[in-house]
C-alpha positions as a Markdown table, in Angstrom:
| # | Residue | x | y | z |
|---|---|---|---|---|
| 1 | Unk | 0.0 | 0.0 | 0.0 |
| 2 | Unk | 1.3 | 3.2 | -0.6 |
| 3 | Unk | 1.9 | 6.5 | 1.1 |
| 4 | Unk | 2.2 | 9.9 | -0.5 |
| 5 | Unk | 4.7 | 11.9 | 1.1 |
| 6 | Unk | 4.5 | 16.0 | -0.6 |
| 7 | Unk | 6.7 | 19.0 | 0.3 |
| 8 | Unk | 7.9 | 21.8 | -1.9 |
| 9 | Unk | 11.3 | 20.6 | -2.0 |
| 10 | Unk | 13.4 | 17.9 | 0.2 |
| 11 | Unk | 12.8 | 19.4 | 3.8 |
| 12 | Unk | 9.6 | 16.9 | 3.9 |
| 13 | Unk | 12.4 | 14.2 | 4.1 |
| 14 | Unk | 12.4 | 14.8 | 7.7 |
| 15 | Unk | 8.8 | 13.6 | 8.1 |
| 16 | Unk | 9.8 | 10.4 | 5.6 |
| 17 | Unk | 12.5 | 8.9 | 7.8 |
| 18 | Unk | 9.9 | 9.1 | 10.9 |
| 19 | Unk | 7.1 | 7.7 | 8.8 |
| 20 | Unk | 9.5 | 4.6 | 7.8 |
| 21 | Unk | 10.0 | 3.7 | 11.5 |
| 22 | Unk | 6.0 | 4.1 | 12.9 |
| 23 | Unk | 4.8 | 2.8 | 9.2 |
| 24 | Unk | 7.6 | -0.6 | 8.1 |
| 25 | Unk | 6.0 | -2.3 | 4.9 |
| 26 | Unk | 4.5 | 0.3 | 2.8 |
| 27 | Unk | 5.7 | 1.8 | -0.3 |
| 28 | Unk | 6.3 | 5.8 | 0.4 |
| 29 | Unk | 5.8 | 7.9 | -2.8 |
| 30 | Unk | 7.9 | 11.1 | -1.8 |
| 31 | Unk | 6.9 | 14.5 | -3.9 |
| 32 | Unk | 9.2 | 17.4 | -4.1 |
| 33 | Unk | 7.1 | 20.4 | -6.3 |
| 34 | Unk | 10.6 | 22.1 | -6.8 |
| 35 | Unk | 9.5 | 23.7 | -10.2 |
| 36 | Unk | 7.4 | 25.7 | -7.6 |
| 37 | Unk | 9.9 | 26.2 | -4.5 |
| 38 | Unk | 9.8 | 28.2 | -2.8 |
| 39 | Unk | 5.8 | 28.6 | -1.5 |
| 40 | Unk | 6.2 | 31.3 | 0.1 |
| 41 | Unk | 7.0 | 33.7 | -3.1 |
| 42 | Unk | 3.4 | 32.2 | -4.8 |
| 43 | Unk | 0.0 | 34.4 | -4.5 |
| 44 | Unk | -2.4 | 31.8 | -2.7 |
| 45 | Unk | -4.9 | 31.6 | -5.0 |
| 46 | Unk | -2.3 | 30.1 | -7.6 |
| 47 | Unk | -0.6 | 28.3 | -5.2 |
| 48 | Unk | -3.6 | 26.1 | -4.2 |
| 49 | Unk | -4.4 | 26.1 | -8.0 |
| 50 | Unk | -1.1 | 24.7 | -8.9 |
| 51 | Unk | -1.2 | 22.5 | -5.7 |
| 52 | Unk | -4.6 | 20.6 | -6.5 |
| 53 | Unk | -3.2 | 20.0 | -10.1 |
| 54 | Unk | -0.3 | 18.6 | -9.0 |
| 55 | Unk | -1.9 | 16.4 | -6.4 |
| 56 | Unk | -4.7 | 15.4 | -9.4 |
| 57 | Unk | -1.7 | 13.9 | -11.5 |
| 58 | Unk | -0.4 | 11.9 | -8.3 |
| 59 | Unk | -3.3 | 10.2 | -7.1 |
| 60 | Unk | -4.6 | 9.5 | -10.4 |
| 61 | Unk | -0.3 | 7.5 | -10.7 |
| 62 | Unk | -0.1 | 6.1 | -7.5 |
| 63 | Unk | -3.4 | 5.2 | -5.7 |
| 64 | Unk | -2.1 | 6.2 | -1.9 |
| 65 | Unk | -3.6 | 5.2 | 1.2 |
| 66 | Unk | -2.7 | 8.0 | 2.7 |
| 67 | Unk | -1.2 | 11.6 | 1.5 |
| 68 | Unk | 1.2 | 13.4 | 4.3 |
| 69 | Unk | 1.5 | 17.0 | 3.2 |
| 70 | Unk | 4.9 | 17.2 | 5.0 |
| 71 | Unk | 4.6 | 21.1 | 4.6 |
| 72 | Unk | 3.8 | 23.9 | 6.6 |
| 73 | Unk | 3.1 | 26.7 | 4.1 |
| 74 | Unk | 1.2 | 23.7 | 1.9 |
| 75 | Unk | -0.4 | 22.9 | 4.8 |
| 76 | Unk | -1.9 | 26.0 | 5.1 |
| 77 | Unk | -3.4 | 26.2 | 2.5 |
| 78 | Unk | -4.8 | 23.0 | 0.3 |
| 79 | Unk | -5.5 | 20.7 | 3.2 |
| 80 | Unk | -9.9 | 21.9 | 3.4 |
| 81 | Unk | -9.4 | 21.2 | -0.7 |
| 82 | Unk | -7.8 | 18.0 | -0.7 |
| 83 | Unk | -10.3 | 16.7 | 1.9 |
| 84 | Unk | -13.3 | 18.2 | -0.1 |
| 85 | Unk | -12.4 | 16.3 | -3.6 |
| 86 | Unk | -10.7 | 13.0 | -2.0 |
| 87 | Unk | -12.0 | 10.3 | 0.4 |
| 88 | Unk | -8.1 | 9.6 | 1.3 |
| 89 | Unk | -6.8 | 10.1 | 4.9 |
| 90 | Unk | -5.1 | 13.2 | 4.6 |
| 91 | Unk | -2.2 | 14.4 | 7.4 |
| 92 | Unk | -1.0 | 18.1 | 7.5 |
| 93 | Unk | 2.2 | 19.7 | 8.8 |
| 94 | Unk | 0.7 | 22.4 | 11.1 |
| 95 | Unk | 2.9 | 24.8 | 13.7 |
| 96 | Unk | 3.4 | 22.6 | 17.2 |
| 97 | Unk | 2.2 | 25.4 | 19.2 |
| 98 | Unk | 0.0 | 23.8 | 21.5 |
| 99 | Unk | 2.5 | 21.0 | 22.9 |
| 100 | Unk | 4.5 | 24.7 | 23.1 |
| 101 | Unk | 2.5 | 26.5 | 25.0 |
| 102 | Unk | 1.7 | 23.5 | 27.5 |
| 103 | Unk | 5.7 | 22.5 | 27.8 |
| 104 | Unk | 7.3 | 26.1 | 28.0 |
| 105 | Unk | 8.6 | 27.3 | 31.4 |
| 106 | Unk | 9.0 | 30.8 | 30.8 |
| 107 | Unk | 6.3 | 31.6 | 28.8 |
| 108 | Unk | 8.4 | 32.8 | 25.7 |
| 109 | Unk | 7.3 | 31.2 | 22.6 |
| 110 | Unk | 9.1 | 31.7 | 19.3 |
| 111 | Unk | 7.7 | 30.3 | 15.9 |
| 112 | Unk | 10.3 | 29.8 | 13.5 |
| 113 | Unk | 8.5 | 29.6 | 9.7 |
| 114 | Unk | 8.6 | 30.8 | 6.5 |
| 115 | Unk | 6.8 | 33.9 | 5.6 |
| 116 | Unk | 3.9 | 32.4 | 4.2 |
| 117 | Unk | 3.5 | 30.2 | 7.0 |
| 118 | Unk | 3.6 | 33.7 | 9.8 |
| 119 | Unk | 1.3 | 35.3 | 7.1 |
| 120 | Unk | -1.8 | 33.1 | 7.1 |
| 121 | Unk | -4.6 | 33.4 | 9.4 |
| 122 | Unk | -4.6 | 29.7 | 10.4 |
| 123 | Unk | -1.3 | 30.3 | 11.9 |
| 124 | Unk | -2.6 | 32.8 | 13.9 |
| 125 | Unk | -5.8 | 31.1 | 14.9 |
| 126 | Unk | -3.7 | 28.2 | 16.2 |
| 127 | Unk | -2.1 | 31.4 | 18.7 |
| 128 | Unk | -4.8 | 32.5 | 19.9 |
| 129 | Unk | -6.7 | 29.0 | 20.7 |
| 130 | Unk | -3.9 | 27.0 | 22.0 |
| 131 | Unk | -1.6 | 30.0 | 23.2 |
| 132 | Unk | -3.4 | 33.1 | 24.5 |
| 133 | Unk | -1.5 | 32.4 | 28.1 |
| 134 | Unk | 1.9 | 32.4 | 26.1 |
| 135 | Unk | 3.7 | 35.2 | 24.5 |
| 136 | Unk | 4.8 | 33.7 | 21.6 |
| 137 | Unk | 6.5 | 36.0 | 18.4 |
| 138 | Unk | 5.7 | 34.2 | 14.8 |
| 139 | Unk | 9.3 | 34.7 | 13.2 |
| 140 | Unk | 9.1 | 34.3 | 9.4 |
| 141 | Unk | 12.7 | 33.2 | 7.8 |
| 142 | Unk | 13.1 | 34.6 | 3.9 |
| 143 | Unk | 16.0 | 32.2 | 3.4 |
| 144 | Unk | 16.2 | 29.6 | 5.8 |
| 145 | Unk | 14.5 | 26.8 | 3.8 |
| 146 | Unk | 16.5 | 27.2 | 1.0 |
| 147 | Unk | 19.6 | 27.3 | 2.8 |
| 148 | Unk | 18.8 | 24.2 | 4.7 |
| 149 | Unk | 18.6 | 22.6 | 1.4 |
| 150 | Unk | 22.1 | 24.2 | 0.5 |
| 151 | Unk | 23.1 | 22.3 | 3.3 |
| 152 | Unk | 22.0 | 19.1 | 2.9 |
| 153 | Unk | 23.0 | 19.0 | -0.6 |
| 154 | Unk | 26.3 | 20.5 | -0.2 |
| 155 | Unk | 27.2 | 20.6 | 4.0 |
| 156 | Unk | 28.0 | 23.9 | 3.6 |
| 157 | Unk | 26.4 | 26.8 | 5.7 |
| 158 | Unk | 26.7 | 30.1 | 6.1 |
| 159 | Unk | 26.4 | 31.3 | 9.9 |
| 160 | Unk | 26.3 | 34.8 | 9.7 |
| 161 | Unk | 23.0 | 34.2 | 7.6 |
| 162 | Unk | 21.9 | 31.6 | 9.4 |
| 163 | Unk | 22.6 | 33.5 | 13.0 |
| 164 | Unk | 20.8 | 36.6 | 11.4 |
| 165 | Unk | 17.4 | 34.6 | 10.6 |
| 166 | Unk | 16.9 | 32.7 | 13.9 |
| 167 | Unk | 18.3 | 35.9 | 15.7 |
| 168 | Unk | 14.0 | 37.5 | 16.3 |
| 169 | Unk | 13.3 | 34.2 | 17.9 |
| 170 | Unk | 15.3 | 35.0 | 21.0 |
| 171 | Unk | 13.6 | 37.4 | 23.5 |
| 172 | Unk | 14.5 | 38.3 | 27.0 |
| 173 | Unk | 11.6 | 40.1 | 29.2 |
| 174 | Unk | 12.7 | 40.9 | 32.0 |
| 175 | Unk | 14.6 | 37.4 | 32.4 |
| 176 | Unk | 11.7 | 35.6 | 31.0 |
| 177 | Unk | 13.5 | 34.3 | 28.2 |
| 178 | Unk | 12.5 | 32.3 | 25.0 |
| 179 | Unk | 12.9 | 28.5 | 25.8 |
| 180 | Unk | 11.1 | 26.6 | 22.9 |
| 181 | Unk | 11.3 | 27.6 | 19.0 |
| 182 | Unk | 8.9 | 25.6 | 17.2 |
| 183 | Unk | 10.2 | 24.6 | 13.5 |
| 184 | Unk | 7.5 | 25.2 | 11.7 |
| 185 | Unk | 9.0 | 24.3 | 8.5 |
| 186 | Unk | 10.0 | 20.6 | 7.7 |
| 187 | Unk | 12.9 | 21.6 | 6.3 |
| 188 | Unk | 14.3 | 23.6 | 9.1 |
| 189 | Unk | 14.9 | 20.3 | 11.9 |
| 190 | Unk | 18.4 | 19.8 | 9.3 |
| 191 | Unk | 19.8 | 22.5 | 10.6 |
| 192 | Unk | 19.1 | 21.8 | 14.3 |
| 193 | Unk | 22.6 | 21.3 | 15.6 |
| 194 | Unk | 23.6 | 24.3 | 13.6 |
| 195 | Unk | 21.3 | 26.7 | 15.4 |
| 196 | Unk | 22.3 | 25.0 | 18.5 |
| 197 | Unk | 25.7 | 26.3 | 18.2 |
| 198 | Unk | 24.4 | 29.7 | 16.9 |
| 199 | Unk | 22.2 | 30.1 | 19.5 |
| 200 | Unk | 22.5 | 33.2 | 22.1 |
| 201 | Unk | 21.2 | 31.0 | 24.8 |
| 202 | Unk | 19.8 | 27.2 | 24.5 |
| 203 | Unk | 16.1 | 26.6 | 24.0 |
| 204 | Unk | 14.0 | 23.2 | 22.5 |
| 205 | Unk | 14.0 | 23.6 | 18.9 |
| 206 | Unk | 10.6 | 21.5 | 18.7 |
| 207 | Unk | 10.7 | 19.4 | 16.1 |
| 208 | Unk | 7.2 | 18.1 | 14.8 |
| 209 | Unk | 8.3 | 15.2 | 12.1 |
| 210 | Unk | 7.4 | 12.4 | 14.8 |
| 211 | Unk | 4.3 | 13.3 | 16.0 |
| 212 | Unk | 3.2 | 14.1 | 12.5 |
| 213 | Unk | 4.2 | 10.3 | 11.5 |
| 214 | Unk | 2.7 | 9.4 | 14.6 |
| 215 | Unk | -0.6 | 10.7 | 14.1 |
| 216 | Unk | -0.9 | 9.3 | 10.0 |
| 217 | Unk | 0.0 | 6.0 | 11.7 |
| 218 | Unk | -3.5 | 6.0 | 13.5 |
| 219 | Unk | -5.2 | 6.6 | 10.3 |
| 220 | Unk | -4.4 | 4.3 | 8.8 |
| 221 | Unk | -7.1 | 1.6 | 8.1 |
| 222 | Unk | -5.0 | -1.5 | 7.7 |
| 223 | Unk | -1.4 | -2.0 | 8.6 |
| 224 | Unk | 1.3 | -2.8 | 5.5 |
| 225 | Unk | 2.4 | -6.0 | 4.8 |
| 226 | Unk | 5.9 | -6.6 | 5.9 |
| 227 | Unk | 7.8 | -7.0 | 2.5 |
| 228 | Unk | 10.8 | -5.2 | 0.8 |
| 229 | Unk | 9.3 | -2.2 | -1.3 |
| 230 | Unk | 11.3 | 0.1 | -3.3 |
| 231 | Unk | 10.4 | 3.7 | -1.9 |
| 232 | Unk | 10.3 | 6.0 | -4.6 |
| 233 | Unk | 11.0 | 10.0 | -5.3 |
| 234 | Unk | 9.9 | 12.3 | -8.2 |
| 235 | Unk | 10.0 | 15.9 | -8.3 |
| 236 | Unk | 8.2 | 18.3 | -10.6 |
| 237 | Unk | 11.0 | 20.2 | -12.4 |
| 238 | Unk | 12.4 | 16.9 | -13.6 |
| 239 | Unk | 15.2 | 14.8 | -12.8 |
| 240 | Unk | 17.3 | 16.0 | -10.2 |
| 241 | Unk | 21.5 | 17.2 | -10.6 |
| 242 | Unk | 23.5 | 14.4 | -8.9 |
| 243 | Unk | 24.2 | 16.0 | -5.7 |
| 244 | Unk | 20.3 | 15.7 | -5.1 |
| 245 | Unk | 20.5 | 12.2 | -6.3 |
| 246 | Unk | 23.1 | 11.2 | -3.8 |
| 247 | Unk | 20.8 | 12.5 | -1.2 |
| 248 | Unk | 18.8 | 10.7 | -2.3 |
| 249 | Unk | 20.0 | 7.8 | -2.7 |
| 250 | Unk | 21.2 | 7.9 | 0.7 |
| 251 | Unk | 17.6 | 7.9 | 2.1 |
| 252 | Unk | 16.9 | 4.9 | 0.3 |
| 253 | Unk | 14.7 | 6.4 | -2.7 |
| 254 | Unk | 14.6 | 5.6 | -6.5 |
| 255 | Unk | 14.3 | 8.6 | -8.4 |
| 256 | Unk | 11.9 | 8.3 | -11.2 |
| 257 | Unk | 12.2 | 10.7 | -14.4 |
């Protein structure tokens, strides 16, 4: 049976590697739409146009079980559409900011997202259901996701950039001082050691991938048969340079054209 893993690029990777452990025996289809990375630079009306289109083409292919949109900024956006046209169990990547607001000691909050993920009003709503007690400051990076993928491809990084973008997240009121960022992009937990070391002060960068795998495992009607599948990648702006293919390749996926 398989499993439709979709992100804008490779950071959903980091929902695929927990998904393997909760879900052994399927076949997971992973989507990158890199022909339209980055999300956060697309008008939502076209982005949820394109979206749908793309998602029509892959569930007519591959017949999932079960689509994980392994996105925040997706997310967002197509999940109401995607549940109105398909009877598919659907799993979203949404901001952890109720586990936040009930685990934070201080009270300081920082969401660490893309632009498009601090602009929309479900982001907010989540705020000011789960975290009216909380102060917590929506941080939107303009270049974090794509240099997490520079770093996963390549290992390189640059700090003063990345320093620069998770610098907002860190606020000191009167000694109340941030002690959980939420990642609210799946592409961010890559960097996690990196903005460890950056970090003025340590917090817990909250990582969502697991609970996100843990929660598609409970919708899931019947459990996969234990057998040895060949997991799968395709992405939208066609087959990818070798360095992506390595990657790849190291998580175990076939790359189709």
């Amino acid at each position: 049976m398989t499993i439709l893993v979709f992100d804008s690029g490779i950071g959903g990777l980091s929902v695929l590697r927990e998904a393997r452990v909760l879900m052994p025996g399927h076949k997971f289809v992973y989507v990158g739409d890199d022909a339209a990375f980055p999300y956060g630079d697309w008008e939502e009306g076209a982005l949820v146009e394109r979206m749908m289109t793309v998602f029509d083409g892959l569930i007519e292919r591959h017949a999932p079980v079960l689509i994980m949109v392994a996105c925040n900024t997706a997310s967002t956006l197509i999940l109401p559409h995607l549940r109105a046209r398909y009877d598919i169990p659907i799993v979203g990547t949404v901001p952890a900011i109720k586990p936040a607001a009930e685990r934070t000691s201080s009270g300081q909050v920082s969401v660490l997202a893309t632009p498009g993920t601090v602009q929309r009003d479900y982001t907010r709503s989540l705020v000011s259901e789960f975290a009216a007690q909380v102060n917590v400051r929506l941080v939107g990076a303009e270049h974090l996701a794509k240099a997490s993928e520079n770093f996963m491809l390549t290992g390189d990084v640059d700090e003063d950039l990345i320093r620069s973008e998770i610098a907002e997240c860190f606020v000191d009121r009167l000694g109340a001082k941030t002690d959980i960022v939420v990642l609210a992009c799946t592409h961010y937990p890559f960097l996690s050691q990196v903005f460890r070391r950056l970090a003025p002060w340590p917090v817990d960068w909250l990582n969502p991938a697991e609970a996100i795998a843990r929660h598609a495992k409970t919708l899931l009607k019947e459990a996969g048969e234990v057998e040895d599948v060949q997991d799968i990648a395709e992405f939208t702006a066609g087959r990818p340079q070798p360095d992506m293919l390595r990657l790849l390749s190291g998580f175990g996926l076939k790359v189709l054209d």
